[in-house]
C-alpha positions in Angstrom: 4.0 229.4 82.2 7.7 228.6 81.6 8.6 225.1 80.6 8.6 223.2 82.9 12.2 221.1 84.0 11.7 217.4 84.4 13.7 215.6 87.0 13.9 211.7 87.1 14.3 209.8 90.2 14.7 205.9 90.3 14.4 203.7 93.4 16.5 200.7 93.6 17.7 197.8 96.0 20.5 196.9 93.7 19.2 193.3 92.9 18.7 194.7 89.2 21.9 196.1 87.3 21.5 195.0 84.0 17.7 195.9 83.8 18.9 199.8 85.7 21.7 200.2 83.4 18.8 199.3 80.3 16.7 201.9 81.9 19.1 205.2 82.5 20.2 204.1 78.8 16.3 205.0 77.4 16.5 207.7 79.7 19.8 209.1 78.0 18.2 208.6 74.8 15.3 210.9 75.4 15.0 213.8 72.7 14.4 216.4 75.7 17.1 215.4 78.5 16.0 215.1 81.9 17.5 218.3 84.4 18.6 216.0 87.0 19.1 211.9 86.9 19.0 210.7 91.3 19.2 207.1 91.6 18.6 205.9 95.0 20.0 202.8 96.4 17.4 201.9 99.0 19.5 200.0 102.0 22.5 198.9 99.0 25.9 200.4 97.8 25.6 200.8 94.2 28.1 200.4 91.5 29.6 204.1 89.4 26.9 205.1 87.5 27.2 207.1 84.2 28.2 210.3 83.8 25.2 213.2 85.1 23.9 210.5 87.4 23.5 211.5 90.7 23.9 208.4 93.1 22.2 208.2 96.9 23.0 205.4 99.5 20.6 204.7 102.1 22.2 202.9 105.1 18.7 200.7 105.0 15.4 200.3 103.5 13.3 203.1 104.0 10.5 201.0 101.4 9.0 203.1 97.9 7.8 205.8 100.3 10.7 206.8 102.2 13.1 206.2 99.2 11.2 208.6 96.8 11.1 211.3 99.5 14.6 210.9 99.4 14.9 211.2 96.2 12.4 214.6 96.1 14.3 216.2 98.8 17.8 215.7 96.8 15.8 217.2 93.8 14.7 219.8 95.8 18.5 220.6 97.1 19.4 221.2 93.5 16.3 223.5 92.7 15.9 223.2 89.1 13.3 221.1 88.6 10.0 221.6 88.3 8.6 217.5 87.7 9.6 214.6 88.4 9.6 211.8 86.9 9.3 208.1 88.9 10.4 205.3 87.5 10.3 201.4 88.3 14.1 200.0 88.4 13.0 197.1 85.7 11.1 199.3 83.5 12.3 201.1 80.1 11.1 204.4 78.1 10.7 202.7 75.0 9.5 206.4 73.4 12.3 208.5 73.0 9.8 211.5 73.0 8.5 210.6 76.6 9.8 213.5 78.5 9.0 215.9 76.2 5.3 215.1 76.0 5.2 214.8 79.8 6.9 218.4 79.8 4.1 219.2 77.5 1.0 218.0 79.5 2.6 220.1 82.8 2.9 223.0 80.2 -0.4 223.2 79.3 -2.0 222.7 82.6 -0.6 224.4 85.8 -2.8 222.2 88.1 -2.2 219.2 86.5 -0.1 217.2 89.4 0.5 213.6 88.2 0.4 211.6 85.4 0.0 207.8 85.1 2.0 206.2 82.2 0.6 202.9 80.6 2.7 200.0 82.3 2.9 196.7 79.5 5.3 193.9 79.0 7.2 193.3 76.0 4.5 192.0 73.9 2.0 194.5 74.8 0.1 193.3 77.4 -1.4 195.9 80.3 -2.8 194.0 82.9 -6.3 195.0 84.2 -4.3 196.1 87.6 -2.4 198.5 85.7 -5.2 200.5 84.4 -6.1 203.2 87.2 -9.9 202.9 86.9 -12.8 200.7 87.0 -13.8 200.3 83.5 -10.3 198.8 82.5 -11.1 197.0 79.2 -9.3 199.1 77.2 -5.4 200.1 78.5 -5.1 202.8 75.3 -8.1 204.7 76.9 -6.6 208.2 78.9 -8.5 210.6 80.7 -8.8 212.5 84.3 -9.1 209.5 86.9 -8.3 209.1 91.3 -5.0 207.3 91.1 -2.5 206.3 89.7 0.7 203.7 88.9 3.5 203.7 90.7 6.0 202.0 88.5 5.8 205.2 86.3 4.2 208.9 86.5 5.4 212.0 87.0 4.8 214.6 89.9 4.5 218.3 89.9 7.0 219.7 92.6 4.3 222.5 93.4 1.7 220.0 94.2 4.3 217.6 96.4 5.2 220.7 98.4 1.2 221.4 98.9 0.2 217.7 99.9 3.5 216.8 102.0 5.0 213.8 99.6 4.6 210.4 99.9 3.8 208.4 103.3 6.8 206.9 104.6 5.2 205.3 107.0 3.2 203.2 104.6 6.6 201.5 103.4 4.8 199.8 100.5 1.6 199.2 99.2 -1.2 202.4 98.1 1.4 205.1 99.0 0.0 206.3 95.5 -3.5 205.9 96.9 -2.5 208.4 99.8 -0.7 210.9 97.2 -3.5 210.7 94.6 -6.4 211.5 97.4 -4.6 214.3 99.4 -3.9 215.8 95.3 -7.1 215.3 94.5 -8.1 217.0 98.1 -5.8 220.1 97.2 -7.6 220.9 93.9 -4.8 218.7 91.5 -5.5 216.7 88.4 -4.9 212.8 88.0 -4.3 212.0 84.4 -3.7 208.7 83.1 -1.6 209.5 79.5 -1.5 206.0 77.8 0.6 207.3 75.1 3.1 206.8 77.7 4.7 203.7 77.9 6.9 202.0 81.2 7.4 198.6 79.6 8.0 196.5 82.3 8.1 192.6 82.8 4.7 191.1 83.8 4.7 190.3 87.4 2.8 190.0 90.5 2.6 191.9 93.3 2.3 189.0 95.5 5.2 188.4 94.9 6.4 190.2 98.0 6.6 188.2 101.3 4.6 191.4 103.5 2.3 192.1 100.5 -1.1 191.0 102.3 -0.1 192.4 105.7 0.5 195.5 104.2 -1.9 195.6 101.6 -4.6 195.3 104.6 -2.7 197.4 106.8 -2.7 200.6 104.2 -6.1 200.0 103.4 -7.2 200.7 106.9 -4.9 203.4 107.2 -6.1 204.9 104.1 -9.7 205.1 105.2 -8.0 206.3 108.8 -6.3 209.1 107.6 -8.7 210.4 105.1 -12.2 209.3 104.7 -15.2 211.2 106.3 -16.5 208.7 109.2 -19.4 208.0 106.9 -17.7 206.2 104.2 -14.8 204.2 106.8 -17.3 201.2 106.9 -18.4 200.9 103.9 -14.9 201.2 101.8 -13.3 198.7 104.6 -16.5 196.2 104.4 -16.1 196.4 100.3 -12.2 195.5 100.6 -12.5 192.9 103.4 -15.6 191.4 101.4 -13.1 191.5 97.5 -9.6 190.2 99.7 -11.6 187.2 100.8 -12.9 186.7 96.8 -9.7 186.9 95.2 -7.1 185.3 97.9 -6.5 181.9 97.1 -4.1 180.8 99.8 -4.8 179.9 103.5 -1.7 181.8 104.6 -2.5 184.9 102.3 -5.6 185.3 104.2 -4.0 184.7 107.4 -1.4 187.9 106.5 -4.4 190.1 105.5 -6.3 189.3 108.7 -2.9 190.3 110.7 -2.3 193.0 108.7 -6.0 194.3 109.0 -5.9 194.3 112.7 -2.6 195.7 112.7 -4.0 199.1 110.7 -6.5 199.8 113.2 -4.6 199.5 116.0 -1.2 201.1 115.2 -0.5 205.1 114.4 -1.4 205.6 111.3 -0.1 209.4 110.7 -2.3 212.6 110.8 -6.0 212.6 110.0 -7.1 215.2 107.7 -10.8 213.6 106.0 -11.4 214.8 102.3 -13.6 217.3 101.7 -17.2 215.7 100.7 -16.8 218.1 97.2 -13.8 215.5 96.7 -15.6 212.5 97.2 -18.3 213.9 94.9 -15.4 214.9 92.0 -14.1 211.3 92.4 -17.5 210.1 92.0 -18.2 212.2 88.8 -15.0 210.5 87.3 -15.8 206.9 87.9 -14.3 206.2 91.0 -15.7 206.6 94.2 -13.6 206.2 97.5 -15.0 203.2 98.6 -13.8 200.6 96.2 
């Protein structure tokens, strides 16, 4: 296998310069330079970037789904590059070697089609949610697993043009849900790589005003689009039964009810249910899909 070219793509709404000029700076500084730099503004103009940049304006939002896809097909236009490499607008490559290992890892494994970088803050801290398994006591711990982190990972080109990219109609919200299950469907590898680090402020998803609507709406679609009918109940009952847990407000709830009702009763894109040997291999590694 040749080496492989790595590609990095970053999504932005422009409401972070400072933090997005910090970023393409660690990206510069990488030992092994990236073939391609595409930084999408996603519904923004965006200021001149530096030099081997290449800038994309979206007329509006097209959310992390549709922005990335635009940001694959651009790298796909050029065609020489073989990975790509996502990264959070906020977030820095602290490791100068980063590329190169993740050039590595696609080296020595042809069906190897994403790897989850460990997200932390500037002191360290991985929070439990950024750990993409169960057993999340212990961040530094890598190994195969059935999803991954969106602020930072990389893609194999081969396996996008397999499993059709990310769901633009999911806008935000476990688009890397849908991605990691169709890989996992076509016969691809999930690592999580913790020797790579996205630092990246602490913050909360919640954060986001449509967070519980979509987060309830994806959830249905997920289980709409790819689980076999047996499991549908049972991984929609386990979510409903953790969302009313962990929500603390009366309006969150509210948004997640909406947003629940809204997933089954909307077009939620083709249907294509996982094999059952994919359930079982998502099983084996710690993770069944129904939580």
């Amino acid at each position: 296998m040749t080496r492989p070219r790595v590609g990095v793509a970053v999504l932005t709404m422009g409401t972070r310069p400072d933090e997005l000029r910090a970023l393409l700076a660690s990206v510069a500084a990488q030992d092994e330079q990236p073939a391609r730099v595409v930084v999408v503004g996603n519904g923004t103009e965006l200021p001149p970037q530096s030099d081997g940049v290449h800038v994309v304006e979206l007329p509006e939002n097209l959310g992390v789904s549709g922005g990335r896809n635009v940001a694959i097909d651009v790298l796909r236009e050029f065609g020489d590059v073989d990975i790509v490499v996502d990264l959070d607008d906020d977030g820095l490559l602290v490791d100068t070697g980063a590329l190169r290992r993740i050039a590595d890892l696609h080296e020595a494994d042809a069906r190897l089609g994403i790897i989850s970088f460990r997200i932390a803050d500037d002191t360290g801290f991985t929070a439990r949610r950024h750990i993409p398994r169960l057993r999340a006591d212990d961040p530094m711990r890598g190994g195969y697993v059935t999803t991954f982190l969106g602020g930072g990972h990389s893609l194999s080109m081969r396996m996008l043009t397999e499993t059709g990219g990310w769901p633009d109609e999911f806008f935000f919200t476990h688009e890397e849900t849908d991605l990691a299950w169709r890989a996992l469907d076509h016969g691809w590898r999930i690592l999580y790589a913790p020797e790579l680090l996205l630092q990246h402020p602490r913050t909360s998803p919640a954060r986001h005003a449509v967070y519980y609507r979509m987060t309830a709406r994806n959830r249905v679609w997920l289980a709409r689009r790819h689980l076999p009918a047996l499991l549908m109940p049972l991984y929609l009952t386990v979510w409903a039964t953790l969302a009313l847990v962990r929500t603390r407000s009366a309006t969150g709830l509210r948004a997640w009810a909406a947003g629940f009702v809204e997933g089954v009763r909307t077009p939620c894109g083709r249907r294509r249910p996982m094999r059952w040997r994919t359930v079982w291999h998502m099983t084996r590694l710690g993770r069944p899909p129904i939580v």
